[in-house]
N, C-alpha and C positions, 0 to 999 in steps of 0.2 A: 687234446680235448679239454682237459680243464683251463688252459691257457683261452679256449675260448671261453667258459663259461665262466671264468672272471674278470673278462673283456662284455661278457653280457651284462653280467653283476653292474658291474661299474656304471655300465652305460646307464640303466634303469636307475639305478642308484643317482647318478647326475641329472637325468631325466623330471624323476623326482621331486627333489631341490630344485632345481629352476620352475617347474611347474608351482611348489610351495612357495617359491620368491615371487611367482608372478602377483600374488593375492596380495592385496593392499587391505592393511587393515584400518577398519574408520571406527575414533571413539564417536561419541556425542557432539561435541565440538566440534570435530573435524565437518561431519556432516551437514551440523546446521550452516556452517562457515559455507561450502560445496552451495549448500540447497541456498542461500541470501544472493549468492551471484548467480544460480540457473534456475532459479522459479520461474515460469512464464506470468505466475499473478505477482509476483517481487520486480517482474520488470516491464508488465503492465502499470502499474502502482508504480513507477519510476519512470514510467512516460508521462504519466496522467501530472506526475507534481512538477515533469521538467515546464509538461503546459504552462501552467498554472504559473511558474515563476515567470517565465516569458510574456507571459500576458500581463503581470504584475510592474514586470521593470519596462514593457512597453508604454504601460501609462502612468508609469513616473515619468518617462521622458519625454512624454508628450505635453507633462508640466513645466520644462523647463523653455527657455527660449528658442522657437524655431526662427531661423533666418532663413530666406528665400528669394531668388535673382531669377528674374523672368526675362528675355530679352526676343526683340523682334527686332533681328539684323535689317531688313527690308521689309516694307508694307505700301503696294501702290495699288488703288483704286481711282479709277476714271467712271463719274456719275451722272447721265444726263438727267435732268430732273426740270420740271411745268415751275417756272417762279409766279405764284397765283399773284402776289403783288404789283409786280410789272408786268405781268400777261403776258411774260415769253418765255422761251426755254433756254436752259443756261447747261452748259456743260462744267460738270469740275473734275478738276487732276491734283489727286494727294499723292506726295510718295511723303513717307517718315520712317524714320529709325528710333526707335525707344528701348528703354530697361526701365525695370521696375526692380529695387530691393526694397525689403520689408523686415519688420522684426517683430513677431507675434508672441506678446509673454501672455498667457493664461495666468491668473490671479486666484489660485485653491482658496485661500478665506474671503472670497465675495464672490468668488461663479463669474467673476468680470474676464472682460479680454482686452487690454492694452495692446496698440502693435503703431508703430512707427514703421512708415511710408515714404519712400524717398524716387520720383518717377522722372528721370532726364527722357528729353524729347526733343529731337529734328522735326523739322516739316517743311516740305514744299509744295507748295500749290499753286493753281494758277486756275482762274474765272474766266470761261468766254464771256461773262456778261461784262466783267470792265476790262477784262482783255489785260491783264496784269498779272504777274508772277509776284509769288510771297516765299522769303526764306525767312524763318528763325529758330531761334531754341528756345527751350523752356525747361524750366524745374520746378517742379512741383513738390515739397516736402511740408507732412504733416503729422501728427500725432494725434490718433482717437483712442476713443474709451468706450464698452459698451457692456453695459451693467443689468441685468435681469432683475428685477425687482416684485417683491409680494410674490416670492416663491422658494423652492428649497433651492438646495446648492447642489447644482449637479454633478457639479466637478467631484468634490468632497464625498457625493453619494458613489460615483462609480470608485472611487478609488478604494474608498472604504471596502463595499461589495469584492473589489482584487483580493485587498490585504484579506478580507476574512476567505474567501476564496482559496488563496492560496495556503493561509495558516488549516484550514479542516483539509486539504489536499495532504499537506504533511502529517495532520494526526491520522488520518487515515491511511496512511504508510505507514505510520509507525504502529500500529493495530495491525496490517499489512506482515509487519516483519512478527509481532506477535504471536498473531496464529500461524503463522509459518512455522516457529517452534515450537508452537505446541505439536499439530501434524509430526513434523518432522520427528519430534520428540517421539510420540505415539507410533510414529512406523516404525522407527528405531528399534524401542521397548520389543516391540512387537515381532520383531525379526527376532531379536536375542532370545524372548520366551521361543519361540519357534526352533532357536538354536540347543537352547536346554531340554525341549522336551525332545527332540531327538538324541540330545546327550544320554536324556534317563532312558531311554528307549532301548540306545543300547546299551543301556546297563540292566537295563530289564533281559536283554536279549541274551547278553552272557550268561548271566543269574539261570536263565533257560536251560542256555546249553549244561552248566553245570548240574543243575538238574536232570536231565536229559540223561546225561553221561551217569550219575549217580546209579539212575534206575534201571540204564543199561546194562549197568554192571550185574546189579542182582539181578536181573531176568537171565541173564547168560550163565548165573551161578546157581539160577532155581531158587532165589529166596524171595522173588515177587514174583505175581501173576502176568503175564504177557497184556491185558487190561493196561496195567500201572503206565506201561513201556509205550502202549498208544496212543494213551492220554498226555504223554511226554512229549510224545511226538507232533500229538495237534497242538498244546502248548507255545510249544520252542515254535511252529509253524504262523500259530495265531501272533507271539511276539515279532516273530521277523514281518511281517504282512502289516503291523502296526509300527516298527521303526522305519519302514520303507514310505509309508504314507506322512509319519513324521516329516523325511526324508523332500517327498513332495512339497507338503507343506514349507516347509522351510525355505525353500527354493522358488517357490511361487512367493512369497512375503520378501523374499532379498529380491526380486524384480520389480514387486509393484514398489520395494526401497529407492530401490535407483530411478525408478520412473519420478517419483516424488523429488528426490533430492535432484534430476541433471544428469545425474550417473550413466555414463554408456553401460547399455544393459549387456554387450559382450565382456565387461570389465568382471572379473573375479574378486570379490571383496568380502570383508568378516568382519561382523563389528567387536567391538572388544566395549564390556561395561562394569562397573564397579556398582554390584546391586546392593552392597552390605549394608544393614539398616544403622542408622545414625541418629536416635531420636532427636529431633527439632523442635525447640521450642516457639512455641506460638504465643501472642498477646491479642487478643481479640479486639480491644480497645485500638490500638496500635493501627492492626488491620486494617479496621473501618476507618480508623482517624486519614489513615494515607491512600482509602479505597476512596473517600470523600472528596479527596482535597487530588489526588492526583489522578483519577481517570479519564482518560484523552475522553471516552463519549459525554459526559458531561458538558465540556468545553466544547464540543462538537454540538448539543444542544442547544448549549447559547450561543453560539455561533447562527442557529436555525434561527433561533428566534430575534438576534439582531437582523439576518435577513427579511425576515419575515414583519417587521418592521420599517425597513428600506422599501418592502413592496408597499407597505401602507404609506409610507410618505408620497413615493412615487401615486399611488394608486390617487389618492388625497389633490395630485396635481393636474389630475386631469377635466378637462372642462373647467378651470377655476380661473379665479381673477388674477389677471399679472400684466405684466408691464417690463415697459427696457427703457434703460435709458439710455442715448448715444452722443459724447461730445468729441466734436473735431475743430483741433486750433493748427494752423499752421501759414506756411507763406507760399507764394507761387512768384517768381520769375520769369518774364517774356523781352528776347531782343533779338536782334538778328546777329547783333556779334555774341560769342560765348560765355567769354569774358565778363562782360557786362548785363550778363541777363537777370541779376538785382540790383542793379539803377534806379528801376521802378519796381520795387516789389512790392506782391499786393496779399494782405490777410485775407486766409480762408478758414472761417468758422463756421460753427453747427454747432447747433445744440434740438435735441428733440428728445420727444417724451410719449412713448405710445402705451395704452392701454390693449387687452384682450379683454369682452367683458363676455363670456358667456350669458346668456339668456334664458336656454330651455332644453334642456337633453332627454324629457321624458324620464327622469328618474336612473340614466344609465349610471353616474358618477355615486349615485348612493348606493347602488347595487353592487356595487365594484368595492366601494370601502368595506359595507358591511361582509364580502365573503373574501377579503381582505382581512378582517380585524377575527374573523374566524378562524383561519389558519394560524393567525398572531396565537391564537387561542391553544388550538392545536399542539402547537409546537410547547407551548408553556406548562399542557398538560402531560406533555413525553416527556419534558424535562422531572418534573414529579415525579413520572413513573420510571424515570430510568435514575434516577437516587435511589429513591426502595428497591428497585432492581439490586443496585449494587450491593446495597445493605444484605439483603436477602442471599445475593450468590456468596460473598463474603462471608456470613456467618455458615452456608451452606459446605461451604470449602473446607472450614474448622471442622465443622461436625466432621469432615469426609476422612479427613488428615487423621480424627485423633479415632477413629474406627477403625483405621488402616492399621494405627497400630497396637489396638487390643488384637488384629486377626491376624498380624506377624507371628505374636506373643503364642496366642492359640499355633498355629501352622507348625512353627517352631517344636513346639512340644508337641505335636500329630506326627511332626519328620522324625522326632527322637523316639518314641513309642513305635512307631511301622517299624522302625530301624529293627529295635529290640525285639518285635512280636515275630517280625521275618526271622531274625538270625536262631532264635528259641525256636519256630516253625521249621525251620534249614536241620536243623540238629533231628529235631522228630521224624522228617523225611529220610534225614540218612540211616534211622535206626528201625524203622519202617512201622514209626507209629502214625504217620499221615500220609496221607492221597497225592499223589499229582492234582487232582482238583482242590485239593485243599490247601495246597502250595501256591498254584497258583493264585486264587485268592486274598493268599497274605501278597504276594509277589505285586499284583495289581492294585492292592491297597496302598504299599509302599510305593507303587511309581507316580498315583493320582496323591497322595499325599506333597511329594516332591514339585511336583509339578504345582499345586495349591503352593506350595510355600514362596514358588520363584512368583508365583502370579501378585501375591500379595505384596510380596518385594517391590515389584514392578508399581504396581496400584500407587503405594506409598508414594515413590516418585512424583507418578503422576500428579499425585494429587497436592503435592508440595509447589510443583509447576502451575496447577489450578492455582493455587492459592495468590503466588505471586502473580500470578496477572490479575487477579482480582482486585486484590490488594494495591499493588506496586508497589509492593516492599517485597523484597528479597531475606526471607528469614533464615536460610544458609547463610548468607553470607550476611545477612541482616546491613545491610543497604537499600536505599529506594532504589527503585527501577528507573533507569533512566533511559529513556528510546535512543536506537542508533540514529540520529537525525544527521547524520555526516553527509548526506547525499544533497543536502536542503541548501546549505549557506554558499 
């Protein structure tokens, strides 16, 4: 019999330990690291900028030289047709074979398009009006130019429109991964407070039972009232009923965690955190100098309002005077050997010059600038307000920080006074100059006190975290911030 029941032992014993080993502990890091690869908005915001590069390196390359070979192996049409000259009808029969290669360079600083044309051609045909067959070849090679003029540059405009496109795609990732840490930070914090007040909860709950046991004693010995021994017992009851809801709590906050971070929520996990208060120092000047100078929405406002300029130019182009110019120089060859089909070669030029002149739109093209140059407006005046914005959260951060810790400082000394007023109150209990209700009292002052102190702890953080994004400067470590842009290049 005991040969089994230390074959029981053992087993629970092992049971145990693997059950303890299954539990993965995650500091801060670990988890933000987790939650940047399984965010679904960190990889929404990682589609959104893969677009944006796509779209960017698309119309670079459609600035560089496209070459193009078009080819028609066989092409035969048989045509009768009325020849109004002669007043009679005349049948024709084409067959030909042709290619066309071409070389089209777009030209970014004039809006022009260069392209080089090179067009070989077969033909045979044959006339029932003269009743004769024709073979020859022919080469057609030339070089145009075709220039838009009295107008903006549209090439330049879209590409520009890309590049800023895709540069507010990536500040807005990197904002993207920002409040991710903060959330992330904030559920963290948040579990761990939840992990502590179940900690003090059941310290509260022993505290109970030691009490409990205390007054059991004298009731059993006759030296308290059977009252005292009740009251212990609703007590020790009301404690356990409050570490179990702890208990709840705690367990519902480590799911909405995992939910946050990626985490399979059948996964068993503990965060482990280093809350010790470390005063940091702040420079307020510093703050703003690097909230000014490096806040991605800033950059993201001029960004609005260089677009919001590109629509005025565009807006500006419509119904307006413009023009193109188109010149074509080149040579053509015709013979019926191949060989020889520039013997006689003959220049083919162009040159033309067209106008658009608008006339009368009823006023559309003025209406268009003007609620055009408004949003221009718009956007200039959010720029404005989102400077003082930062100025404002910045200094608002400071205040938060250096409040955080006059109430450590306070907390602190409410944790060490409970401490004392309990253990002095515990001593009067066991000599039976206080109540069970007057125990408990001190008991619950001491567990809301504890619990105030890890809160403040926590805040502090927080709000060190506030600062640095506000800022972008990192006063722990007192370095700027600098966004993970690794996903970008």
């Amino acid at each position: 019999m005991r040969i089994v029941k230390f074959a029981l032992f053992s087993f629970l014993l092992l049971f145990s330990i693997s059950a303890t080993a299954q539990i993965t502990s995650l500091t801060l890091e670990d988890a933000l690291g987790i939650a940047m690869q399984n965010s679904p908005d960190i990889q929404r915001s990682r589609l959104n900028l893969e677009r944006s590069r796509q779209s960017l390196r698309a119309q670079q390359a459609a600035l560089k030289s496209r070459f193009s070979l078009s080819i028609t192996p066989y092409d035969y049409t048989s045509v009768r047709e009325f020849n109004t000259f002669y007043n009679t009808w005349n049948t024709n029969e084409i067959s030909s074979s042709l290619g066309d290669f071409s070389v089209r360079q777009p030209i970014k600083w004039t809006d022009g398009t260069l392209m080089l044309t090179d067009r070989l051609e077969w033909q045979n045909s044959f006339s029932e009006f003269k009743n004769e067959r024709s073979k020859s070849y022919s080469n057609n090679l030339y070089l145009s130019y075709n220039q838009p003029i009295f107008t903006y540059n549209k090439t330049r405009l879209d590409l520009r429109e890309l590049e800023l496109d895709f540069e507010n795609t990536a500040l807005s990732f990197a904002l993207q991964q920002l409040s991710l840490e903060y959330q992330i930070t904030l559920g963290f914090y948040n579990v761990y407070k939840n992990k502590m007040s179940y900690q003090i909860s059941q310290e509260e709950y022993n505290n109970q039972e030691q009490s409990y046991q205390i007054i059991k004693n004298k009731v059993d010995a006759g030296l308290s009232a059977k009252e005292e021994l009740y009251q212990a017992e609703l007590n020790l009851a009301t404690s356990k009923s409050t570490m179990q809801n702890a208990l709840v709590t705690l367990e519902s906050s480590m799911d909405e965690f995992k939910r946050q971070t990626g985490i399979d929520i059948m996964k068993e996990i503990d965060v482990v955190a280093d809350v010790s208060h470390q005063p940091v120092p702040v420079e307020m000047e510093k703050a703003l100098a690097t909230g000014q100078k490096n806040r991605m929405e800033l950059r993201q406002r001029n960004i609005d309002i260089e677009n919001a300029y590109a629509d005025l130019t565009r807006t500006k182009a419509q119904n307006e005077f413009k023009g193109d110019v188109n010149l074509t120089y080149g040579i053509i060859g015709t013979n019926e050997r191949y060989q020889d089909m520039y013997d006689q070669s003959t220049k083919n030029q162009k040159v033309s010059v067209s106008f658009e002149i608008p006339l009368f739109d009823w006023g559309e093209r003025k209406a268009r600038i003007k609620a055009a140059e408004a949003t221009l407006k718009n956007q200039q005046l959010s720029q404005s307000n989102q400077s003082n914005d930062i100025i404002i959260g910045i200094r608002q951060a400071i205040r938060d920080l250096q409040n955080q810790e006059v109430q450590i400082e306070i907390e602190r000394q409410n944790v060490r006074n409970a401490e004392l007023t309990y253990q002095i109150n515990l001593e009067k209990y066991k000599n039976g100059d206080l109540t069970s209700m007057d125990l408990n009292l001190v008991q619950t002052q001491l567990s809301d006190r504890k619990t105030s102190y890890i809160n403040s702890l926590i805040s502090y953080k927080l709000a060190l975290l506030n600062l640095k994004i506000e800022s972008m400067w990192d006063f722990v470590k007192n370095e700027p911030v600098v966004p993970d842009l690794s996903d970008i290049n």
